[in-house]
Phi, psi and omega in degrees: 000126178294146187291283199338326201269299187321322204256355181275292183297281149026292178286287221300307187271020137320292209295293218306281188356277209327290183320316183294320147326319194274342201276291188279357142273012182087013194215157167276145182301158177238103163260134186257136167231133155263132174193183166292165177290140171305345186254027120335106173310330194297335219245333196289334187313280190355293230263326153339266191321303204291267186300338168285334186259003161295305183306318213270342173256013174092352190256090202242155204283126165106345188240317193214042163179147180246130182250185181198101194267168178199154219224134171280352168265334172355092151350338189241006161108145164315281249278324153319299173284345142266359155328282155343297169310305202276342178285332190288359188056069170303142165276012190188163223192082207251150189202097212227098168150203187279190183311321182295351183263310196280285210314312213306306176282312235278298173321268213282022160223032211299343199231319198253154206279141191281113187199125243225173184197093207259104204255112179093053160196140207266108157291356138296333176306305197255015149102346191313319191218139193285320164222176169261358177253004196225015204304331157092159181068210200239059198210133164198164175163213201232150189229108185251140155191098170354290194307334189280341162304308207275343160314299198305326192258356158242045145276310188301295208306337191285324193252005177288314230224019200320310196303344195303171184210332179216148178223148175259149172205149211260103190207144173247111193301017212241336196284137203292342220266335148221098166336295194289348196302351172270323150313313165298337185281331188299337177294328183274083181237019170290327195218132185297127174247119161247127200255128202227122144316120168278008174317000000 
């Protein structure tokens, strides 16, 4: 299984408890998701793995929960587009991406419970959950971060390639999931990095 559909199958079984309450109060569950956009290849494995492990739980979209997505590239700001969301009264809240998709929800939702996918960024760090096996408030999830693989795997190149002096990398500034890529390139100032946009 490719990490992205694990971390899909993950979230979902995150989700389905909240949804399943809310579900046995009688009403269909409403879930608002922010994340990156659904037609992203980096992203379709995701949102795949995210509705299969819904289904495997009773749970299918249009027949007995409504999910209602809304994309953190959305042109008018996250913060818009969670707007949005939150006007429809979720009974749940999935927030999938960098730090700006939890800040987007996180403020105007303080009572529905959260459940996060944090991507390049330590939510203990910046305080959203005291832990993550312990988080406390109404915020819980997963903490993925790419980039430190990705330190690890041009530390091997470096040392693959010891005679090299400079490596290029190749990133797409619209994928949300790395944010970070301007900072991580500044750690390297040992070895010339040139950063090329896949715009």
């Amino acid at each position: 299984m490719r990490r992205r559909e694990f971390i899909g199958f993950v979230s979902a079984a995150l989700v389905w408890p909240v949804i399943a309450r809310a579900q046995q109060a009688d009403k269909t569950p409403r879930v608002a998701f922010l994340g990156g956009d659904r037609t992203s290849p980096a992203l379709i494995g995701y949102y795949q793995a995210f509705s299969a492990q819904l289904e495997m739980n009773g749970f299918r979209e249009g027949q007995n929960i409504v999910i209602e997505y809304r994309s953190t590239n959305d042109p008018r700001g996250p913060f818009v587009a969670a707007a949005e969301l939150l006007r429809s009264q979720p009974d749940l809240i999935v927030a999938v991406g960098p730090e700006v998709t939890l800040q987007a929800v996180v403020g105007a939702s303080a009572h529905i419970p959260i459940v996060m996918l944090a991507v390049n960024y330590d939510p203990i760090e910046r305080g959203y959950v005291t832990s993550l096996a312990q988080p406390g408030g109404n915020i819980t999830g997963l903490v993925v971060r790419p980039l430190d693989l990705a330190r690890k795997q041009i530390d091997l190149l470096r040392q693959a390639f010891a005679d090299r002096d400079r490596l290029a990398v190749l990133y797409d500034t619209n994928d949300a999931g790395w944010s970070g890529w301007g900072d991580f390139l500044g750690n390297f100032k040992r070895v010339s990095i040139t950063g090329q946009s896949t715009q």
